[in-house]
N, C-alpha and C positions, 0 to 999 in steps of 0.2 A: 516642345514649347512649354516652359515654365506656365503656370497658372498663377493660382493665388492674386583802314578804317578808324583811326585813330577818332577820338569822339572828345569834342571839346563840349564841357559840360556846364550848363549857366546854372547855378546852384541858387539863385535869387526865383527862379521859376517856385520851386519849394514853396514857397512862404503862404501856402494856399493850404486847408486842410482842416477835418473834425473827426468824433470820437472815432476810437477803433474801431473796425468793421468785423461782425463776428464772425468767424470762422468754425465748425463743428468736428472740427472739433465743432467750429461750423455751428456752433451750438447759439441758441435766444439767446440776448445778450441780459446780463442778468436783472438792467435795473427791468426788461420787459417782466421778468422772470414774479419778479417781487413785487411790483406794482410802482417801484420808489426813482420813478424816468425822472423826476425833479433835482434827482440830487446830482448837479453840477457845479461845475467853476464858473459862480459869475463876480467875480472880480474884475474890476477897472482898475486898470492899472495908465502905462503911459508906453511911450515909446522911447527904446537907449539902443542910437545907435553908432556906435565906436567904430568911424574909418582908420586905417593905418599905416602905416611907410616904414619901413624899416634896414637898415645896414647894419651889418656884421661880419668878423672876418669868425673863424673857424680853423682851430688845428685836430685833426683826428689820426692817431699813432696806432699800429697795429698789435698789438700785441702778441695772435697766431694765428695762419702758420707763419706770417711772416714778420717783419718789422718796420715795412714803410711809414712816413707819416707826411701825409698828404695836407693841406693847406688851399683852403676856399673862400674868397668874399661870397656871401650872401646879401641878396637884395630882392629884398620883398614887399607888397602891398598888401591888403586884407582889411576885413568887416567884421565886427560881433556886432549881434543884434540879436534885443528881444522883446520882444510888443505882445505886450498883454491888456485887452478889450473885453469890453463884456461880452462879446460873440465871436472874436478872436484869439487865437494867441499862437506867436511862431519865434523859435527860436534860432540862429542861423552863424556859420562863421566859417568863413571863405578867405582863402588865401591864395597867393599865386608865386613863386620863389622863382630866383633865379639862383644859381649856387656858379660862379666864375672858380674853374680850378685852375691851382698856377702847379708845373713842372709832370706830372705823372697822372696829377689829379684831372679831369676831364667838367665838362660842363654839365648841369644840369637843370632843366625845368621841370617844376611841377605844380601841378593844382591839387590840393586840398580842400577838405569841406564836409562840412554836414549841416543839415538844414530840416527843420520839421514843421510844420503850420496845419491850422486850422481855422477853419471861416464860417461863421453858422448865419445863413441867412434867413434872421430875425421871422417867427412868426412862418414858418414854411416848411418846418420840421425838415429843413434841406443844410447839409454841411459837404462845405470841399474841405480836401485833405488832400496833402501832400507831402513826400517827405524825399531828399538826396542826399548823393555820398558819393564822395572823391577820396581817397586815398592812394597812397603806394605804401606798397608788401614786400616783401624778401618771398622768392618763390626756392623751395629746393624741388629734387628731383623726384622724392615722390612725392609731390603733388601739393606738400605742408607749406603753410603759408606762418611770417609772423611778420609781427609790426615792429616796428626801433625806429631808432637815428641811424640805419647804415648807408648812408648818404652818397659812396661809392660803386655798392654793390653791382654789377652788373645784372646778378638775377632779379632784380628788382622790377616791378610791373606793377601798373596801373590800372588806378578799378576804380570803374564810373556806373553808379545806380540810380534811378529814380524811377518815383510811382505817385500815381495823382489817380481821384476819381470823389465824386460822391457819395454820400448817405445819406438815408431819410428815414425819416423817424414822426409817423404821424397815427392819428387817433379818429375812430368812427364810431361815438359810442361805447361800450366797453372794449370795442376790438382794436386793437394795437397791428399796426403795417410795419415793417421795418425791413430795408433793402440797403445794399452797399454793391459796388462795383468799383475795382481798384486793376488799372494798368499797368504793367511796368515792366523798364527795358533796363539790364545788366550789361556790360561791356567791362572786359579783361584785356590789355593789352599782352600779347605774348612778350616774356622776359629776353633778353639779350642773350644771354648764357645763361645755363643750367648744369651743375655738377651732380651726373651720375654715377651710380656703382658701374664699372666694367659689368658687363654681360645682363645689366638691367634690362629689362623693356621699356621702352620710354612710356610717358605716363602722354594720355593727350589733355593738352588744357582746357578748361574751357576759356569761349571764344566770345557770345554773346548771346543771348534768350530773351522772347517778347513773355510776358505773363498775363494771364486773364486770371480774375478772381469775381465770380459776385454770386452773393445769398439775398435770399428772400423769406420773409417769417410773415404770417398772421396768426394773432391767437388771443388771447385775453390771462388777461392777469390773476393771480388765485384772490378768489373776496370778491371776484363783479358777478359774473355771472351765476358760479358755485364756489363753493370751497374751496378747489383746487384749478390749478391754471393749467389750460391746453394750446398746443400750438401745431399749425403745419408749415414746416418750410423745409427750403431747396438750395443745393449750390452746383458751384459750375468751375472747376479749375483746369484751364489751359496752360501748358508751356512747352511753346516749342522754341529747340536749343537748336542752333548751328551747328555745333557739332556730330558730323552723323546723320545728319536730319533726323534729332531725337525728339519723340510727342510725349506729352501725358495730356490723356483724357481724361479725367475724372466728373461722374455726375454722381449724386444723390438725392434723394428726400426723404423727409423722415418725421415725424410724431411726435411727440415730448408734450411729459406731464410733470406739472410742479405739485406738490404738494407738502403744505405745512404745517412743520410738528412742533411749533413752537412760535412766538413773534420774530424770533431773529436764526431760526432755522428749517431750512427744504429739503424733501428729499427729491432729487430728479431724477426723470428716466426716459428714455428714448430706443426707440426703433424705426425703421426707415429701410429704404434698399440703393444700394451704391453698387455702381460700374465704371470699371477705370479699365483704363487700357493703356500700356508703355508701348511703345513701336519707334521703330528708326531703321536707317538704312545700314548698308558696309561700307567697309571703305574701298578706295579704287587699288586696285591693286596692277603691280608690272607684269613682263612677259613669265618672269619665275614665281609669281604669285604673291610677291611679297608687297605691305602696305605701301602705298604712295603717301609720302611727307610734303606739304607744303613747304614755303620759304620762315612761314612763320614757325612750325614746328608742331604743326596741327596734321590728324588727319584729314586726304582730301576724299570728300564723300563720292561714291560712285551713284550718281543721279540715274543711271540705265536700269538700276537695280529696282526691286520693287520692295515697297515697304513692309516690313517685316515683325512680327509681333513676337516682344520681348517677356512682355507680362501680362498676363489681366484674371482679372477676378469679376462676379456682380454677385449678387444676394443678397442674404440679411444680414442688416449693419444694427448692433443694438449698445447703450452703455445705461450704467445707472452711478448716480454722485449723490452727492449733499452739497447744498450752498447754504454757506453760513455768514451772516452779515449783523454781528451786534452795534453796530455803529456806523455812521457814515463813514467817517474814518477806516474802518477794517473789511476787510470780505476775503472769504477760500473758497474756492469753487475744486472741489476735485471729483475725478469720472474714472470709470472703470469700464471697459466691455471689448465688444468684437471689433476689428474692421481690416481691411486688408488680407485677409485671412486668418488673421491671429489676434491673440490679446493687445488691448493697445491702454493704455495710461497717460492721461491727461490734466490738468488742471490750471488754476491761479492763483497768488497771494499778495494782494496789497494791504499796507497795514503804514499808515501816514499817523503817528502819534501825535504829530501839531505839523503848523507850518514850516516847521524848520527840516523837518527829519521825514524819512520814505522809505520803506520797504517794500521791492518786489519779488516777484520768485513765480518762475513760468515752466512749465512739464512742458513737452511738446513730443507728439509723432505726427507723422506726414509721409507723401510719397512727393519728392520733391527733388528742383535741379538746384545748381548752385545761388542763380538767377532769382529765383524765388523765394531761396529761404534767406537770402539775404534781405528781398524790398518784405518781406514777413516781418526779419528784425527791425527794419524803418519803419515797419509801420507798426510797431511795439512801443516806440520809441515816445517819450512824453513832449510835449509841443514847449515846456518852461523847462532850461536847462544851460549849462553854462560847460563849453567844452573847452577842456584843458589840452596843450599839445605838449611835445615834447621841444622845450627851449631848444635844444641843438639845431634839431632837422627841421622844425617846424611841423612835422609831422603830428594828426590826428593820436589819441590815448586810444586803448580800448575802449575803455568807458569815460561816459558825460555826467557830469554832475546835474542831477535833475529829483525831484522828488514821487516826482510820475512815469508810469511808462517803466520798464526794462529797458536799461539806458547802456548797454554793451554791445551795439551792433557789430562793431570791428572783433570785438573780442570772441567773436563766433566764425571768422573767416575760416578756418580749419582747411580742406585740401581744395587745391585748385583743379580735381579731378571734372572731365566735362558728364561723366556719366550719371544718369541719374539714379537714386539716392532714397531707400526707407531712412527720414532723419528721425531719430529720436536721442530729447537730452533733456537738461536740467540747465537754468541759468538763473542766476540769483544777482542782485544789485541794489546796494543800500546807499542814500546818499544823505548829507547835514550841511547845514549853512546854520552856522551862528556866532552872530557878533563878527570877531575878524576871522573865524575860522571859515572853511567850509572845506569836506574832503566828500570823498565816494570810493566804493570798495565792488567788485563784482568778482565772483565765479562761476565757474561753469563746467559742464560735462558734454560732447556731443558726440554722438555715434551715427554714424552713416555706413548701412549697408549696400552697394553698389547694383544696380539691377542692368542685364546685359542680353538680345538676344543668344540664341546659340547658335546661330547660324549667321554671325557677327564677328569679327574682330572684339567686338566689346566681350562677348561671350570668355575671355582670356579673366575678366574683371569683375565677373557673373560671381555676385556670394561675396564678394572682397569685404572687411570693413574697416573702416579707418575709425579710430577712436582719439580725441580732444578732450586734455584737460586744461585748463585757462583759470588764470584770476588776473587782477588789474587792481589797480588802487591810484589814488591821487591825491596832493593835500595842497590848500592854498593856507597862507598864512601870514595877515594883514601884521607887521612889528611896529609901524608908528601910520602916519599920514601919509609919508612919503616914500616908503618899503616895505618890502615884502617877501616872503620864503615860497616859493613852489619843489614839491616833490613829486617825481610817477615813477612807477614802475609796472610791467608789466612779466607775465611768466605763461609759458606754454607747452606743455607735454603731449608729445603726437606719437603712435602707436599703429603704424598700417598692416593692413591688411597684406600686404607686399611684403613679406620680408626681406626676400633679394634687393628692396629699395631703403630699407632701413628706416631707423624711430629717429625719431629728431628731438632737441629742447630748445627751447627761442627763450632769449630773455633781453630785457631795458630797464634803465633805469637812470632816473637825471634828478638834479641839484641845481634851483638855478636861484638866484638875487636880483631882486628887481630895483630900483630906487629913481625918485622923480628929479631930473637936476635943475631945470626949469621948465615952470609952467606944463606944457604939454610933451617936454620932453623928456624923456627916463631911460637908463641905460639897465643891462641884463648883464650878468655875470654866469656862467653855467659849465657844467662837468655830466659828461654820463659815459657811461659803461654798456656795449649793445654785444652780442654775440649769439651764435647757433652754435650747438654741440649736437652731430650725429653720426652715427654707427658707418661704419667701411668708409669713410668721407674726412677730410681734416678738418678739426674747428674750427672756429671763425669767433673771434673774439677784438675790440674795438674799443678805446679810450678819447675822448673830443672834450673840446675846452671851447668856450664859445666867450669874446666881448663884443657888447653890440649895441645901439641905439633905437630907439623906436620914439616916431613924431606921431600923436594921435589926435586926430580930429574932433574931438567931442565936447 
C-alpha cells in the first residue's frame, strides 16, 4: 500500500451565487488577509436578456480518412443573459439543438450551456453561488477529450456539471469569520464508439461524482490587534466517484500569519496538519478472472469486495508566499511549501488595467477526480461574461469572454480517465471589450498523475500521467450597425502516460458573418475546419459551411 442515466440539465438553476470560496490552497482569502474586505463590485447595472430560435442547414465534407459529405438542417432555441445588481450578478447561455441528417447523416440532439451567478444577501455577510455546464466532446481512446464542430462523431459524449452552495463573510470586532460550502454533481455520458489501438487496454471512463467542499477561517487582519495578522482555519473535501467506488477524504487545519513589509506588500506563512485518504474497490471479475465490462463500457464494481486503501498520507502541511496588491486593480499571490508528501506550488494573478481589459493566471495542485476539478474550474469562473460558441455546431468555445475569474473551463477538459488524479497546472486567460471589438485568448498546461490501489485493476494505471497543453482565442467584431465578423479557434496537445494508447492533437476553427435583415431577424454565414491527429489511429479531419437564420427576442 502506497502512502504519501442520462441527466437532463436546467442550466437556469445557476443563476444563484458569490465570491469565490477559498480554498488552501484552502488558504484566507486575501482581502481577509489585508484588511481591504471593501473592495468590491458594486455596480448597478440592469438586466439583458436575449431569447432565441433559430434555422440552418449545414454541409460538412470529410476530408480524412475518408470523403463523405454529409448534410443537416439544424434547428435550435437558446438564451444569453446577463444581470448585473448591486448584490448580484450572473451570466448565462443555454441552448438546445436539433441537427435533422438527410442520406448517411444521422440525428442529433444536444444541450449546451454555461451559466455562473452570484447573490449577496444585503447586510448578512451571506452569498449564494452558483455555477453549470453542458457541453459535448469528442472522446478518443485514451481517454483525451477535445472540443469542435464534429457534429457526426459517434465518439462524441456529453458532460453535465453543476455546483451551488454558500458563503459568509462576517465581523465581531476586530475578528473576521469566514466559511463557504460548495456541492457538486458531474455526469459523462459514455460515447457510442471509441477507436482503439489493437491490443490497447481499454481506458474506463468516468461515469459520474458527488463533491463536498467547505473551509472555515477566523483571524484578524494585520493593523487591529498587532502588526501582523493571524488566522486559524479548516477544510473538508469529499468525492466520491462511481467508478470503482473511488473516495477522497481529505481534512486539514492549519495557522497562517500575515505580515507587512511594506503598504502594498505581505509575507505569508502557514502550517497546519492534513489527512487524506484515496480508497475504492475492484472491479467484478468472470470465472477466468478477467474484468466485467458493463453495456456502457465502464467497469462494473464488485460491491462483495471490501474497500481498499489506495493512498494516504497525515502530517505536517506547511507553505510560505508573498501577496502583493498595489492597487485595487492588481494582486499576486504566490506559495511555496509541503503537502501531499511533496513540494507543492501554488498561487494567483489578477491584474484589470480599466474596465475594458482582465488578466488572469491561476497555478494549481490538488488531489482531485475529474468531477471536481472541473465544478473547481466553474467556480473560477467570473459571474460578468459573454460566451462565444462555435457558429457551425453551436457548440460551447474553450474560453468566455469575461474580465473576471479564469474563464476557460472547457479548455481544461483534458482526459476522460475515471481514476483519480494529483492535478497540477498552469492556466492563464486574458479578455478586451472595446468599442466594437472584443476578443479573449487562454492557455494552459495540466498534468494529472493517476493514483490506483495495488490490489486493484486500477493498480494497471498506478503512476500513469497524462499531460495537456491548450490554448483558445476568440474575436467578435462589430463592421456597421447591422454586421458583424466572429472568429474562434481552439488547439490541444495530449501526451499519455499510456503509450500503447497514443498522443493525440485536437483542433477548431470557424469564420462566421452575421448581418441584421429585418428588425429582429439576421442571417449567419460560416466555414470551419475541425479535426484530431493521433498516433497508430487514422486522422480525422472535417470541412462545414453553414447558412442560417436566427429570430431574437429582445
Amino acid at each position: 500500500m502506497r502512502k504519501v442515466r442520462t441527466v437532463s440539465l436546467t442550466l437556469a438553476m445557476a443563476l444563484v451565487a458569490l465570491p469565490h470560496a477559498v480554498t488552501a490552497q484552502d488558504r484566507p482569502a486575501a482581502e481577509a488577509q489585508t484588511g481591504d474586505s471593501d473592495d468590491r463590485d458594486t455596480r448597478t447595472g440592469g438586466a439583458e436578456v436575449v431569447p432565441y430560435i433559430e434555422a440552418a442547414q449545414v454541409v460538412t465534407a470529410q476530408l480524412e480518412p475518408g470523403n463523405d459529405v454529409l448534410t443537416y438542417t439544424q434547428l435550435a432555441a437558446g438564451v444569453d443573459a446577463t444581470v448585473v445588481g448591486r448584490n448580484s450578478a450572473a451570466s448565462a447561455s443555454v441552448r438546445y439543438e436539433h441537427s435533422i441528417g438527410y442520406g448517411d447523416a444521422r440525428d442529433v440532439d444536444t444541450i449546451s450551456g454555461i451559466a455562473r451567478g452570484s447573490l449577496a444577501l444585503a447586510q448578512r455577510g451571506v452569498t449564494l453561488e452558483a455555477g453549470a455546464l453542458a457541453s459535448r466532446t469528442r472522446v478518443e481512446g485514451s481517454g483525451f477529450t477535445s472540443i469542435g464542430g464534429l457534429i457526426d462523431a459517434d465518439s462524441t459524449s456529453q458532460i453535465y456539471s453543476v455546483y451551488a452552495g454558500p458563503s459568509i463573510q462576517s465581523r465581531s470586532g476586530p475578528v473576521e469569520v469566514s466559511a463557504a460550502y460548495r456541492l457538486g454533481y458531474t455526469r459523462v455520458e459514455s460515447p457510442d464508439v471509441v477507436l482503439v489501438t489493437p491490443g490497447a487496454k481499454p481506458v474506463d471512463y468516468f461515469d459520474d461524482s458527488l463533491t463536498h467542499n467547505a473551509t472555515a477561517r477566523v483571524g484578524v487582519a494585520p493593523g487591529t490587534v498587532a502588526p501582523i495578522g493571524v488566522g486559524v482555519g479548516a477544510g473538508w473535501n469529499r468525492q466520491d466517484i462511481s467508478n470503482l467506488d473511488q473516495r477522497i477524504d481529505d481534512r486539514y487545519v492549519r495557522a497562517d500569519v500575515t505580515v507587512p513589509v511594506s503598504p502594498n506588500v505581505a509575507l505569508l506563512g502557514g502550517v497546519g496538519y492534513e489527512d487524506v485518504e484515496i480508497s475504492s474497490r475492484d472491479v467484478l471479475r468472470d470465472g477466468n478472472g478477467d474484468p466485467v465490462i458493463g453495456p456502457d463500457g465502464r467497469f462494473i464494481t464488485d460491491e462483495s469486495q471490501p474497500r481498499q486503501i489506495a493512498y494516504e498520507t497525515d502530517g505536517l502541511i506547511w507553505d510560505v508566499g508573498v501577496l502583493w496588491r498595489p492597487s485595487r486593480r492588481t494582486s499576486l499571490e504566490a506559495h511555496v511549501g509541503r503537502r501531499y508528501g511533496s513540494t507543492t506550488y501554488y498561487g494567483t494573478l489578477s491584474y484589470q488595467p480599466n474596465t475594458r481589459s482582465g488578466l488572469n493566471v491561476s497555478v494549481y495542485d490538488s488531489i482531485t477526480g475529474f468531477g471536481g476539478q472541473l465544478t473547481t474550474a466553474l467556480d473560477g469562473l467570473g459571474t460578468n461574461f459573454a460566451a462565444y460558441r462555435n457558429p457551425i455546431s453551436g457548440d460551447l468555445g474553450g474560453c468566455v469572454v469575461g474580465l473576471e475569474g479564469n474563464n476557460c473551463a472547457l479548455a481544461r477538459l483534458g482526459s476522460l480517465r475515471s481514476s483519480v488524479f494529483r492535478n497540477r497546472g498552469v492556466a492563464l486567460s486574458y479578455g478586451r471589450s472595446a468599442g466594437r471589438t472584443s476578443f479573449g485568448i487562454g492557455a494552459g498546461y495540466d498534468r494529472r498523475s493517476f493514483i490506483g490501489g495495488e490490489d486493484t485493476i486500477l493498480a494497471d494505471f498506478d503512476g500513469l500521467t497524462d499531460e495537456t497543453f491548450w490554448i483558445a482565442a476568440n474575436l467578435h467584431r462589430e463592421l456597421d450597425r447591422d454586421s458583424g465578423l466572429y472568429a474562434g479557434a481552439y488547439a490541444s496537445w495530449f501526451a499519455g502516460g499510456d503509450q500503447s494508447l497514443g498522443d493525440g492533437f485536437g483542433y477548431s476553427a470557424s469564420l462566421a458573418y452575421n448581418r441584421r435583415i429585418w428588425r429582429r431577424l439576421s442571417g449567419t454565414a460560416a466555414i470551419g475546419l475541425d479535426g484530431f491527429n493521433r498516433d497508430d489511429l487514422p486522422d480525422y479531419a472535417a470541412a462545414s459551411a453553414l447558412l442560417g437564420l436566427r429570430y431574437s427576442f429582445d
